[in-house]
N, C-alpha and C positions, 0 to 999 in steps of 0.2 A: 167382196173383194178384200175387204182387211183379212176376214180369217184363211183367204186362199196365201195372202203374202207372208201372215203369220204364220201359218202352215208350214209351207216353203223356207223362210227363215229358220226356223227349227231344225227341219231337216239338213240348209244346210251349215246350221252351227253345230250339228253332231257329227256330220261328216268330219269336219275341221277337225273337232276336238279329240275322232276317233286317230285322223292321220297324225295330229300330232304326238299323241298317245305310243302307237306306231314307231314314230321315227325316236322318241327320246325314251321310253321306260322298256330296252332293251337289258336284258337280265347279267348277271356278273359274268365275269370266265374267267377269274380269278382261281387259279389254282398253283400251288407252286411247291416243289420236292426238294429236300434239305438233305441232302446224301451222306452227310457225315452223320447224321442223328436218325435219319429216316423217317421225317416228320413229311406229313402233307399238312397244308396249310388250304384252304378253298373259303370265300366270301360266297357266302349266299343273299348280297346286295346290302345287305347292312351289317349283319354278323360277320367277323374274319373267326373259322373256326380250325382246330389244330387236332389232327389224329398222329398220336404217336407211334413207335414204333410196334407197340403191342396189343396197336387199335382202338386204343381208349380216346374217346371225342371230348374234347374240353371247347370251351369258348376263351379263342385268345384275345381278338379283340373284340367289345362288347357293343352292342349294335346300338344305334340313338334313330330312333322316329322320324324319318325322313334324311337321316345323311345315309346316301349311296355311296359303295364301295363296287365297282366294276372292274379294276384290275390290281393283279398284284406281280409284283417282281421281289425277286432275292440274288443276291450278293453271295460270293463265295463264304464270307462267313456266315451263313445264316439270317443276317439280317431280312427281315422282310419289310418289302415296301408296298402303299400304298398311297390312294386320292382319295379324297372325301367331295362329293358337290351335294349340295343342299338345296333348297329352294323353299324360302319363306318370307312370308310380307311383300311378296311381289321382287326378292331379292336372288340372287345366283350366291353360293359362298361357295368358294373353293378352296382345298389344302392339302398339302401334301406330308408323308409319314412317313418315320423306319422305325422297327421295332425291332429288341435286339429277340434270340430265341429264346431271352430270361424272361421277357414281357416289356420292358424298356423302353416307352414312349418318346420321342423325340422327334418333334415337329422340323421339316425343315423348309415348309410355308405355311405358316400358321393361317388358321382360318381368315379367308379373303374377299372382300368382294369382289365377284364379277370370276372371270378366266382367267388365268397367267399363262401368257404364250413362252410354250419352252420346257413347262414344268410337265416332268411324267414319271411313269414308275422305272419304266424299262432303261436299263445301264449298260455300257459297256466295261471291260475290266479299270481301263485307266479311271472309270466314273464319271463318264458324258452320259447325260441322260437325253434320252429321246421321246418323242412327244408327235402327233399330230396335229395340226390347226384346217379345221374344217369349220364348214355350215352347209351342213345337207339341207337346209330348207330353200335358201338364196342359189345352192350349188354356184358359187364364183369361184371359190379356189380351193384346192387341198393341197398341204404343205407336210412334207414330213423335217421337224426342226431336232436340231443337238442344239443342249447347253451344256456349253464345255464347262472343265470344273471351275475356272476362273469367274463365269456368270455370266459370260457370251451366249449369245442365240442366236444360231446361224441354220441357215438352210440347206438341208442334204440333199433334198431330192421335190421337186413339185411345183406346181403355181396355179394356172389358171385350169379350172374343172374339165376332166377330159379322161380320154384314157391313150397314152402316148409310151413307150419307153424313150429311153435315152440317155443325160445327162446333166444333173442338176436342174437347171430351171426348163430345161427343156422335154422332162418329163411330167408327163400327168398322170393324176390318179383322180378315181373318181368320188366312191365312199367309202375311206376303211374304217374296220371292226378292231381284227387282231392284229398286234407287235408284239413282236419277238426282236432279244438285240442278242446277237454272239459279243466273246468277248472283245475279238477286233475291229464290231463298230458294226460285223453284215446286220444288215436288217429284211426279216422274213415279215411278211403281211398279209392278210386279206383285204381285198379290196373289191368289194361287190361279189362277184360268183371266182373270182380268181387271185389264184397265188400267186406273191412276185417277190421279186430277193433288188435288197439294193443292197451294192457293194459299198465298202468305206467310200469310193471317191464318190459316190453317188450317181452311181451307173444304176437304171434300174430293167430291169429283165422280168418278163412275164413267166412263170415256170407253167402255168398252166392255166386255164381257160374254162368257163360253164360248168364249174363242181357243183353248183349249190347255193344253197344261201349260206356262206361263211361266215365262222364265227370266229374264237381262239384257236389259237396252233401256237406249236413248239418245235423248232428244228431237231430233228432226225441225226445232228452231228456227221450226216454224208452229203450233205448239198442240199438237201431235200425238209421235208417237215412234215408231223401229224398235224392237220386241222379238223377242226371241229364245223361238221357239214348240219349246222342247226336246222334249218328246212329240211332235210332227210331222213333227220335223226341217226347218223352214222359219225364216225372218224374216218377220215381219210389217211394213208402214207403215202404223202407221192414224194418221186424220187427225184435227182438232179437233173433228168432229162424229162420229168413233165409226167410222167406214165402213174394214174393215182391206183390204188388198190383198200379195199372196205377191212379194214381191222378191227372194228365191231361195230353193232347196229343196237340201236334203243327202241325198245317198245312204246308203247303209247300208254302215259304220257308224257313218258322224258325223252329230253333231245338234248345231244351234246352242247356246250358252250364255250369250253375250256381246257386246252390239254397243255400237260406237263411231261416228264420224261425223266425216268429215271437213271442211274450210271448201268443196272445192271439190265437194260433196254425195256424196263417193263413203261408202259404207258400211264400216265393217272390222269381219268374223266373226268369233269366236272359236266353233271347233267344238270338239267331245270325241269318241272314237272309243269307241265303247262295243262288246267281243265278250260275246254274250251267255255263252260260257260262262268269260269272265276278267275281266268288268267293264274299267273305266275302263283304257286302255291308251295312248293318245297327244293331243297337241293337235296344231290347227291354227288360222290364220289365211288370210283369204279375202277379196280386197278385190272390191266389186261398183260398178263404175265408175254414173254417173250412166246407162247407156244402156242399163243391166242387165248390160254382160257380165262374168263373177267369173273368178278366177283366185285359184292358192293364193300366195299371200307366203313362209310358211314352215311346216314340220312339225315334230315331236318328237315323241317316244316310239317305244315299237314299231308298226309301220305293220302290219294284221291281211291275211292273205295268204287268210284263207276265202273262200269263194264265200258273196255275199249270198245269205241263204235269198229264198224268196216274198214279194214282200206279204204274203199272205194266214198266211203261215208267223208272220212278227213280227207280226201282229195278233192273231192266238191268241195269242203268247206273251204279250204284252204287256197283251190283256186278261185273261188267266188270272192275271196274279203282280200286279194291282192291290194299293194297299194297301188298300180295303175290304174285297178278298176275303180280305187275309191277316188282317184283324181280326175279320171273320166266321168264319173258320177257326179264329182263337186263341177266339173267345169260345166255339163249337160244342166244341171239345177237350175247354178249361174244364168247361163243363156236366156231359162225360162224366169228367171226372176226382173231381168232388166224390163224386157215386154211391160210386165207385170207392173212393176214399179212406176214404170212411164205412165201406163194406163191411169194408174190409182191420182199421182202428181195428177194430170189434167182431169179425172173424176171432182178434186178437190178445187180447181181452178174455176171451173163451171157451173160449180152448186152457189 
């Protein structure tokens, strides 16, 4: 009896550990275009790195052993901003950055414990920063907040977990990924498989429904946005009226995470290399000209030398290791562990 509960204990302490694995070590979509220099900027989670106009890949900001870097925004001058979240000693640090495009370090939350609700990269032009406050594990609320430049944090659009349009606290949202902020405050997002726009008053409207598993996007400047369809391995453009259309697709095994946009309408990728048996292994960037043709700008990490399995191969995989199936799985364990457990308690009551 003990080695059948041990057994089962096991099993389901990897489950757990897989789904938490799952929900929090989602990879960067940091990528962001500097139109007056023609720089791209893209975070491959820890490194922020910079290709310049004539292609040359530098490291702008320098990577440290467990501080994540997930997104980045920029400022009409160049400036690029980022977060830092960490986790050591059983601790969360969080903090937030701008750098100028000289290299310019300037904290403007210095490393913190815990979260800071309010604080984020994404800006509008007057300098309101925008931010989400979620907990996909609890799923109780998702909130999209501005902190105005005064040091106010107030609520745009959200509350309790759901999926709703409407009106400031009377809309819901369920899990977002990507923010994007225009300069008048719109705010574009993904939220689960779907696009939505909330307007400055905080109106928010679904543009469209069931893409994918989304990831980063960048508004299109006509009502609409590129998002990055990381389940798919595609870009999306869909337009003010909801209608999406495929503006490039990624081989195996990159999949988009990140899109940026340049003035003269060219696209920039940020991919992730994902090998199914070593997870996340390198970045890349992908510039897709107005006429559709892409090419790579620049690489890092280890470049995976396997042979792509099937289609058909990573569609099993992919649908077998869902996370509803792993929560079906953890909750079926469950069931059979209480049995179990009770048994064992009065085995030990009897002897």
């Amino acid at each position: 009896m003990k080695l059948t509960i041990s057994r089962a204990a096991a099993a389901v302490a990897s489950i757990i550990a897989w789904s938490v694995i799952d929900a929090t070590a989602h990879p960067a979509t940091g990528v962001v275009f500097d139109g007056q220099r023609r720089v791209v900027y893209f975070s491959d989670l820890e490194t922020v790195w910079k290709v310049d106009a004539a292609g040359r890949l530098t490291v702008f900001r320098a990577g440290n052993g467990g501080r994540h870097t997930h997104e980045l925004g920029i400022d009409k001058d160049g400036n690029v901003y980022g977060g830092d979240i960490s986790y050591a000693g059983g601790r969360w640090t969080s903090a937030f950055w701008r750098m100028s495009h000289a290299g310019e370090l300037t904290y403007l939350l210095p490393p913190t414990e815990g979260f800071a609700p309010g604080w984020g990269v994404q800006r509008d032009l007057a300098g309101n920063v925008y931010s989400v406050d979620q907990d996909n594990n609890r799923r109780r609320e998702t909130r999209l907040l501005r902190r105005t430049t005064d040091g106010r944090v107030e609520l745009v659009a959200g509350g309790a977990y759901g999926r709703a349009d409407g009106r400031g606290a009377a809309a819901r949202f369920e899990s977002i990924w990507g923010l994007a902020v225009l300069a008048d405050g719109t705010v574009y997002l993904t939220d689960g498989q779907n696009l939505r726009r909330v307007a400055p008053d905080g109106t928010v409207t679904t543009l469209a429904r069931g893409l994918g598993g989304l990831a980063g996007l960048a508004p299109d400047g006509r009502g609409g946005a590129f998002v990055a369809d990381n389940k798919n391995r595609r870009v999306l453009r869909v337009n003010d009226a909801g209608d999406a259309a495929t503006v490039l697709r990624a081989e195996y095994p990159w999949s988009p995470t990140g899109v940026a946009v340049g003035e003269d309408g060219a696209v920039y990728v940020l991919e992730a290399s994902f090998v199914l048996a070593g997870g996340l292994n390198g970045s890349r960037v992908r510039r897709v000209a107005p006429n559709g043709t892409a090419r790579t700008l620049a690489a890092v990490g280890a470049q995976p030398d396997e042979p792509a399995p099937s289609q058909r191969s990573v569609a099993r995989i992919e649908t077998l290791f869902t996370p509803t199936r792993l929560y079906i799985a953890l909750a079926l364990i469950t069931l059979c562990l209480v049995p179990l457990a009770v048994r064992f308690t009065r085995g030990r009551r009897n002897s």
